[in-house]
KELUM-442735 format. One record per residue (C-alpha): x, z negated, y negated. Coordinates in nm, 4 decimals. Each point is the difference from the previous one (the first is absolute). Example, Ala and Ser with C-alpha at 12.3 -4.5 7.8 and 13.67 -1.06 7.14 Angstrom:
<u:1.2300, w:-0.7800, v:0.4500>
<u:0.1370, w:0.0660, v:-0.3440>
// end
This chain:
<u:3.6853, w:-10.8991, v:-11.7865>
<u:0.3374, w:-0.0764, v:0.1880>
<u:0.2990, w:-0.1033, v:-0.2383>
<u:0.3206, w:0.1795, v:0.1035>
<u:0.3168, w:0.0784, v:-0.1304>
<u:0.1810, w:0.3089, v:0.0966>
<u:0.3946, w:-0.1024, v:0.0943>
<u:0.2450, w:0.2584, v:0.0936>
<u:-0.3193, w:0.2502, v:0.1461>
<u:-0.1243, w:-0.2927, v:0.1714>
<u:-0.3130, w:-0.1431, v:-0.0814>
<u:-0.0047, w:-0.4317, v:-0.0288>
<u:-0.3347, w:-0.2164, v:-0.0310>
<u:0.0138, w:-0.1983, v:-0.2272>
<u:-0.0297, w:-0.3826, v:0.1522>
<u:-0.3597, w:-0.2490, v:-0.0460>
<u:0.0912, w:-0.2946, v:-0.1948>
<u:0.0422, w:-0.3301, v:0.1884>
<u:-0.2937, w:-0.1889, v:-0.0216>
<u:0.2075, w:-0.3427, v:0.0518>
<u:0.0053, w:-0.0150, v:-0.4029>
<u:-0.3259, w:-0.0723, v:0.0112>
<u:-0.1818, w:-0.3618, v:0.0018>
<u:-0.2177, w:-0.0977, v:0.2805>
<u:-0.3450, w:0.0269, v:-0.2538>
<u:0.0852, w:0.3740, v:-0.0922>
<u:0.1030, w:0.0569, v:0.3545>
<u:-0.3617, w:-0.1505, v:0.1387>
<u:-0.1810, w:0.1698, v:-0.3284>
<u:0.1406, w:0.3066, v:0.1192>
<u:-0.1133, w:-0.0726, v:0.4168>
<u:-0.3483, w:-0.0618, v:-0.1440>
<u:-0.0212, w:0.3258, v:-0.2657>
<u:0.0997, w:0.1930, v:0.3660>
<u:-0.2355, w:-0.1291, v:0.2191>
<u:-0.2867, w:0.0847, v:-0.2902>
<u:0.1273, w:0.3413, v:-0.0205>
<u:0.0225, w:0.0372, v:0.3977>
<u:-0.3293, w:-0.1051, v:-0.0062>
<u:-0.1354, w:0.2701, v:-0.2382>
<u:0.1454, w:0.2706, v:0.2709>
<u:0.3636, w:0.0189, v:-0.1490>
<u:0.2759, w:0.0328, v:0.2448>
<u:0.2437, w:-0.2256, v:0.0260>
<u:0.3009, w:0.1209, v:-0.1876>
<u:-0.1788, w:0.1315, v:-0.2921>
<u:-0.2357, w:-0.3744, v:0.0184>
<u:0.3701, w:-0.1419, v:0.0246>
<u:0.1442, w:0.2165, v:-0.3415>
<u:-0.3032, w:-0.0604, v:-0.1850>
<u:-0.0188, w:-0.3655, v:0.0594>
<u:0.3750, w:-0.0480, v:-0.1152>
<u:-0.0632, w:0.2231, v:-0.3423>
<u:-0.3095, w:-0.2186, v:-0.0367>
<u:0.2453, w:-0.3429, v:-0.0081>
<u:0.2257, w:0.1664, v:-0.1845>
<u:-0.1988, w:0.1371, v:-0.2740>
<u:-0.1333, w:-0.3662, v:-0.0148>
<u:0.3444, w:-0.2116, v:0.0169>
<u:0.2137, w:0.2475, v:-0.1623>
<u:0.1883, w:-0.0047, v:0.3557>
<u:0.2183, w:-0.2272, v:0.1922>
<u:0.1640, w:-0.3408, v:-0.1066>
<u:0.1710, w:0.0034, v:-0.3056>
<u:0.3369, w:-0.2347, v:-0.0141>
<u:0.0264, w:-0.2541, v:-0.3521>
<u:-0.2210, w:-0.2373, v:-0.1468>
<u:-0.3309, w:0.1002, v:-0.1709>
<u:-0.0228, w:0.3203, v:0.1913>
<u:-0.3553, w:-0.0864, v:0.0871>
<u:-0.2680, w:0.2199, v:-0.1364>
<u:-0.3842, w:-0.0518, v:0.0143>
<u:-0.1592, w:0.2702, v:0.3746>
<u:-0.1766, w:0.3399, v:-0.1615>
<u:-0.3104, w:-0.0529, v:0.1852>
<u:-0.1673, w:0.3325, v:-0.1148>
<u:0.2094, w:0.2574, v:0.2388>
<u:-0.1888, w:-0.2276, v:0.2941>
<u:-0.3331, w:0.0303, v:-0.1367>
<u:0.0023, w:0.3852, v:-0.0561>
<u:-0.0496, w:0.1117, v:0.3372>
<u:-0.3771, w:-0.1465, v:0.0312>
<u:-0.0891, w:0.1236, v:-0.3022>
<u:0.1541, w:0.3762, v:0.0292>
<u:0.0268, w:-0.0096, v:0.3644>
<u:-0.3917, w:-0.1335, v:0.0360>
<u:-0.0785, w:0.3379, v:0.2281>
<u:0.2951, w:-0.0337, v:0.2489>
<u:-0.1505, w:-0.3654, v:0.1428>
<u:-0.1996, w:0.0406, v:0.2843>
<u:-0.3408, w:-0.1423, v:-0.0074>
// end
């Protein structure tokens, strides 16, 4: 699915966010979610997609400015891939 917007009969993409609003833990939580779905036979920008929805579904997204921002990591969207996703590992 490619985002676009349609501008005077000319057709834009829309831009990826910046990942520089990220910390460094979601940033190497996402590197590690890739590399385990690279490793299941994934290429590497749909790995790359999945593993950022995965840190963001758990996080709730980047870094959030103000005091008591901080919120408690979703662990479940990590866990559901071994348990639906059992077939797709290579034994």
């Amino acid at each position: 699915m490619i985002l676009a917007k349609m501008v005077a009969n000319k057709i834009k993409i829309m831009p990826r966010g910046s990942k520089s609003s990220y910390t460094g833990k979601q940033k190497r939580q996402a590197e590690h979610i890739e590399e385990g779905y690279e490793s299941r036979g994934l290429g590497t920008k749909e790995s790359e997609r999945r593993a950022w929805a995965t840190v963001n579904k758990m996080t709730g997204g980047g870094k959030k400015s103000g005091s008591g921002r901080g919120k408690k990591i979703n662990k479940a969207p990590a866990r559901k891939g071994g348990k639906i996703g059992g077939r797709a590992r290579k034994t």
